[in-house]
N, C-alpha and C positions, 0 to 999 in steps of 0.2 A: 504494500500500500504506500512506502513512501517515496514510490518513483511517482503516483499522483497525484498527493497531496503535495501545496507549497503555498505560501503564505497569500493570505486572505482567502482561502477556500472554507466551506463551511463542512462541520464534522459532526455528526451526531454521538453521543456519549450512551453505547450500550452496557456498558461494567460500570458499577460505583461501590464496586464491594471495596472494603478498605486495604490501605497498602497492603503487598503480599511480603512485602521484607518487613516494615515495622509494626504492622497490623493495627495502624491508628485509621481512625474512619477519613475520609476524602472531602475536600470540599466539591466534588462535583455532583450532579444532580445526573442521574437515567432518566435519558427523553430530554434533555435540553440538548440546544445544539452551542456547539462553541464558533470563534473564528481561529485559525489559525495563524501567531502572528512568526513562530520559524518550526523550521525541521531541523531535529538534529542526527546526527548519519550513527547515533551509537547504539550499539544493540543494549535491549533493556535487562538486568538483570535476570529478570525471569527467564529468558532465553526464548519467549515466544514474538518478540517483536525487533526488529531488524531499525527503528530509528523511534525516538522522544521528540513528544511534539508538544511545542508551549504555544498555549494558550490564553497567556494572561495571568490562569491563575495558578497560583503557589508556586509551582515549578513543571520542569517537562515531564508529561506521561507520558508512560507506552501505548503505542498506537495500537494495540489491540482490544483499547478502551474505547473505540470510538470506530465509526464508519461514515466514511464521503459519502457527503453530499451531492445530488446533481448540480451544475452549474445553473443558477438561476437562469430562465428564458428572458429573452428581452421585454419590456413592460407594455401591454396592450394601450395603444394608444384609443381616445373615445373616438369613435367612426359618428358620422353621419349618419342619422336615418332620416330616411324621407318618408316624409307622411303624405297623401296625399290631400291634395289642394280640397278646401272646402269652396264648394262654389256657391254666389250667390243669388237667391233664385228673385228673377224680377217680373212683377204684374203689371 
């Protein structure tokens, strides 16, 4: 995952079990999504994730905490609608 993630992509946070080295609880929330603001190339302790990713908060997690996002689409602009003409009727 972190040849696709890189900074300002969004991530969604499916683990929030507490650390697995100190086993204090996390400040992340499951089901919030984070931004990503770097990647870092070091494998994580645990030996299941290949790079830490900081997100702002406290420090870098392993990226097996979390799953990409799609790239947000471009934003619908308002269209036109056309209504049709009321006509007025003459005596």
């Amino acid at each position: 995952m972190s040849d696709a993630v890189g900074p300002g992509d969004l991530v969604l946070c499916v683990n929030a079990a507490p650390n697995h080295v100190t086993g204090q609880p996390v400040p992340l929330v499951a089901g919030e999504t984070y931004r990503v603001f770097g990647v870092y190339e070091y494998s994580c302790p645990c030996g299941r994730g290949d790079a830490l990713l900081d997100i702002n908060v406290d420090f870098a997690w392993c990226q097996t905490r979390f799953r990409l996002l799609p790239k947000p689409k471009a934003e619908a602009r308002p269209r036109r609608v056309s209504a049709p003409k009321e006509k007025e009727t003459v005596r």
